[in-house]
C-alpha positions in Angstrom: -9.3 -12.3 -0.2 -7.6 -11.4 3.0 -9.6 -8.6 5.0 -7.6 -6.1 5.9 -7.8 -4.7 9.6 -6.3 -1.1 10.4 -5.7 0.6 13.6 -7.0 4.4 13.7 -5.7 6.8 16.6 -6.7 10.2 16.9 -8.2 12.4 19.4 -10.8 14.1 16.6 -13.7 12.0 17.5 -15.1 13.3 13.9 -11.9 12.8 11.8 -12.1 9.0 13.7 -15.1 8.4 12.2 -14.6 9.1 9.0 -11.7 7.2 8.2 -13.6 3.9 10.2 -16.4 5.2 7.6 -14.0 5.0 4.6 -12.7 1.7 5.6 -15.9 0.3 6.3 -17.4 1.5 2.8 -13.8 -0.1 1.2 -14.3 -3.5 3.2 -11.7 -3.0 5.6 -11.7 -3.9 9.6 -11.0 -0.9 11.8 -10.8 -0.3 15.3 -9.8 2.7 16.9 -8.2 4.7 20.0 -7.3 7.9 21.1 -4.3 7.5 23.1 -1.4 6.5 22.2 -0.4 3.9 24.9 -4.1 1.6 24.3 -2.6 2.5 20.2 1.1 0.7 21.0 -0.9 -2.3 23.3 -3.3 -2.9 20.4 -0.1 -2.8 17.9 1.4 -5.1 19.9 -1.6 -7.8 20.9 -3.6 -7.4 17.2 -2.8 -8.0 13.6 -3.4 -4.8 11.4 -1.9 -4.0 8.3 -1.6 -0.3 8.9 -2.1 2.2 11.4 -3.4 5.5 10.3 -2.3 7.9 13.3 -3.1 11.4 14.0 0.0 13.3 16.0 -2.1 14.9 18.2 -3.0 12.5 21.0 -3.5 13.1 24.4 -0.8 11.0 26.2 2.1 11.1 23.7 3.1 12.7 20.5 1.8 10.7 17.5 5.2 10.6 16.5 6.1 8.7 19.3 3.6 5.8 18.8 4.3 5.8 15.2 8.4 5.3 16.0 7.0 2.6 18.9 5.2 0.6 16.3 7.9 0.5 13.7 10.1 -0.6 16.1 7.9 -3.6 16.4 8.5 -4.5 13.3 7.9 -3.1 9.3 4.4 -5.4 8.8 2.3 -2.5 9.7 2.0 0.2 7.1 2.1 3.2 8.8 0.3 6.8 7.7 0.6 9.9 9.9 -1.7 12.7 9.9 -0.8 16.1 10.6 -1.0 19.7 10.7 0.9 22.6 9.3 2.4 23.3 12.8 3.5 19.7 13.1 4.9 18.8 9.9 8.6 19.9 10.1 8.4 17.1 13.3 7.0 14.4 11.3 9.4 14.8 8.6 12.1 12.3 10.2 9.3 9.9 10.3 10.2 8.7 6.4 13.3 7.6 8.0 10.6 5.1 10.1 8.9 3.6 7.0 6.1 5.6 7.3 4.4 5.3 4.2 2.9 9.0 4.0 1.9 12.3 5.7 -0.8 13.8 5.4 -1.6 17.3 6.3 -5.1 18.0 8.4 -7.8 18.7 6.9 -7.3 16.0 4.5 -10.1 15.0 1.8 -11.4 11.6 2.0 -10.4 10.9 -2.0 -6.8 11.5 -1.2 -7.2 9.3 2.1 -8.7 6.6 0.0 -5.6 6.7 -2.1 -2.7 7.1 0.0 -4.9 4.0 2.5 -5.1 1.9 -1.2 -1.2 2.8 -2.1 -0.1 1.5 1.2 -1.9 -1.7 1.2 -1.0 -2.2 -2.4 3.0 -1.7 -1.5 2.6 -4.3 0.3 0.8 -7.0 -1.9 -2.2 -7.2 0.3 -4.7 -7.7 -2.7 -6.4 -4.6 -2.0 -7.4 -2.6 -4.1 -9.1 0.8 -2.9 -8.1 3.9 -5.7 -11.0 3.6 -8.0 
């Protein structure tokens, strides 16, 4: 089986870790940044199956570097997390192929589902929802 490898961006040096924890504990490859232009070099140098990425970055919007990476191309699942204040801008994202957004503070069962739904929905052989 393939191991999967995800990108994680986010400024919440906390939230960071516990989606890297999550992935670890589901046998999935992480690596991580918190701004969004080392995000959209990674994207564009690595091979990751998704990018979970929080909107609130220091450099950009996450919105931004979510657009940027789709418009690499549609192999990299994408998740966006959010706030309430943010939402109504992350809404044209499903436009993007983003596969879901989640609103901050999110509970790590539903982040293990939404991560396991993405990979699935795109026949990676993963399976994380148990």
């Amino acid at each position: 089986m393939r191991v999967n490898r995800i990108l994680v961006v986010g400024s919440d040096e906390g939230l960071t870790a516990t989606i890297r924890n999550i992935l670890r504990n589901e046998g999935c490859e992480s690596d991580s940044t918190t701004s969004g232009e080392a995000a959209l070099e990674k994207a564009t140098n690595e091979d990751y199956q998704m990018a979970i990425i929080d909107t609130r970055l220091p450099d950009m919007s996450g919105v931004e570097v979510a657009q940027r990476i789709r418009k690499l191309g549609d192999e990299i699942n994408l998740i966006v997390l959010t706030d309430d204040s943010s939402f109504n801008d992350c809404i044209g994202l499903l436009d993007y192929g983003v596969e879901d957004i989640l609103i901050k503070p999110v509970e790590s069962k539903e982040l293990t589902r939404v991560i396991g739904e993405a990979l699935r929905s795109h026949d990676t052989g993963l399976h994380l929802v148990k």
